[in-house]
PAKE-528294 format. One record per residue (C-alpha): x, z, y. Coordinates in Angstrom, 2 decimals, always signed. Layout:
// residues N
{{X Z Y}}
...
END
This chain:
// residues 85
{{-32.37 -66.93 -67.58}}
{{-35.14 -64.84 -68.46}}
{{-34.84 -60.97 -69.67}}
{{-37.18 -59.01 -71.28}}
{{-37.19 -55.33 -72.30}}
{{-36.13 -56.05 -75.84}}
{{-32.77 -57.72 -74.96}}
{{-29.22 -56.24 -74.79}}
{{-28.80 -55.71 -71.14}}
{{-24.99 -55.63 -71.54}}
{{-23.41 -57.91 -69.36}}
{{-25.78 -58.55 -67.35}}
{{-26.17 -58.32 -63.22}}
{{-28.36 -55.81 -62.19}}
{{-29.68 -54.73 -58.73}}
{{-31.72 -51.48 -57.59}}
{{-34.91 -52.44 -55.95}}
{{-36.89 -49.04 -56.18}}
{{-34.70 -45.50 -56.57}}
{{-35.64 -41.76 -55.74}}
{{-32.29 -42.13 -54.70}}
{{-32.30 -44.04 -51.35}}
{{-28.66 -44.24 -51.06}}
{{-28.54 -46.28 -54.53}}
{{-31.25 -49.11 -53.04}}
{{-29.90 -52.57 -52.99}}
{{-26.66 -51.90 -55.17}}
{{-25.71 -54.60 -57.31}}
{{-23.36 -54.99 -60.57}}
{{-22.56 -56.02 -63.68}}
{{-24.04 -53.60 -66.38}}
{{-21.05 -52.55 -68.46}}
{{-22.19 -49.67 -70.91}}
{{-25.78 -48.47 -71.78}}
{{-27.24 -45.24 -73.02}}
{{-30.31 -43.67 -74.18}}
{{-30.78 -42.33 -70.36}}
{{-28.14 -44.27 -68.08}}
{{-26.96 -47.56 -67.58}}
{{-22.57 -48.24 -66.57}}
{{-22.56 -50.25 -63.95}}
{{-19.17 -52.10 -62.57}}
{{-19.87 -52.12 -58.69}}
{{-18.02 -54.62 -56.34}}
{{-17.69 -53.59 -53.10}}
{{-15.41 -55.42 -50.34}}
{{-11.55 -54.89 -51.83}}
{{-12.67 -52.44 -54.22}}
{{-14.35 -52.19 -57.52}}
{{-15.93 -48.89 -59.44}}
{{-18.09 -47.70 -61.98}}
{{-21.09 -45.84 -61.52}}
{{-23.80 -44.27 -64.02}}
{{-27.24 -45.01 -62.76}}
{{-29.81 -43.03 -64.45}}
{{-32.58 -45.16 -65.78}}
{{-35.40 -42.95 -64.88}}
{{-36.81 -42.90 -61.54}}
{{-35.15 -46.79 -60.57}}
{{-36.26 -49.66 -60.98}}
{{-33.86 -52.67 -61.74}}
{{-33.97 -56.79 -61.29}}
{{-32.44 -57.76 -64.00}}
{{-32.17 -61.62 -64.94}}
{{-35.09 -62.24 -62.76}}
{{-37.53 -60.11 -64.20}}
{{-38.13 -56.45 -62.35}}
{{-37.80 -53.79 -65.08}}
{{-38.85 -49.89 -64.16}}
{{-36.19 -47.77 -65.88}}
{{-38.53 -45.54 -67.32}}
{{-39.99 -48.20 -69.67}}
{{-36.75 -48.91 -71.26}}
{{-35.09 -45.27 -72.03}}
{{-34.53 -45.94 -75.54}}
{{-31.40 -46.83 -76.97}}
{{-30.86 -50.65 -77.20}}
{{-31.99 -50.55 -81.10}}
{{-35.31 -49.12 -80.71}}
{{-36.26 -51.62 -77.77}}
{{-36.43 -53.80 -80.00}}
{{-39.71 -52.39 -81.60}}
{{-41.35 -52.43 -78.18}}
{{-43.72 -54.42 -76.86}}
{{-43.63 -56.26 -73.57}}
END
């Protein structure tokens, strides 16, 4: 499945590859909720599961194969769709 910047990322499994943030590197879940500036992200860890807001800027994300820098897609879902790859 491939992604680009102009889908819905909704439902989809994402994982951190780059972060300011070292402590968020290699987390992985299911994108749940998306704003302008953050994604929701349902995180399964062990027995537990939790939600966490990841700020788009500064990470960068694998999502559906493709590697997408957060900064590049902090726009609301309805204006990506005017962007260019």
């Amino acid at each position: 499945m491939n992604t680009t910047i102009r889908d819905g990322f909704i439902g989809k499994e994402a994982e951190i590859i780059r972060s300011r943030n070292k402590q968020l590197l290699g987390l992985k879940g299911k994108i749940v909720d998306e704003t302008k500036n953050s994604f929701k992200m349902l995180i399964s860890k062990r027995n537990f599961r939790e939600f966490k807001t990841i700020l788009k800027s500064g990470n960068t994300f694998i999502i559906g194969n493709k590697i997408i820098e957060g900064s590049r897609i902090m726009k609301r879902s309805e204006e990506r769709i005017k962007l260019r790859e």
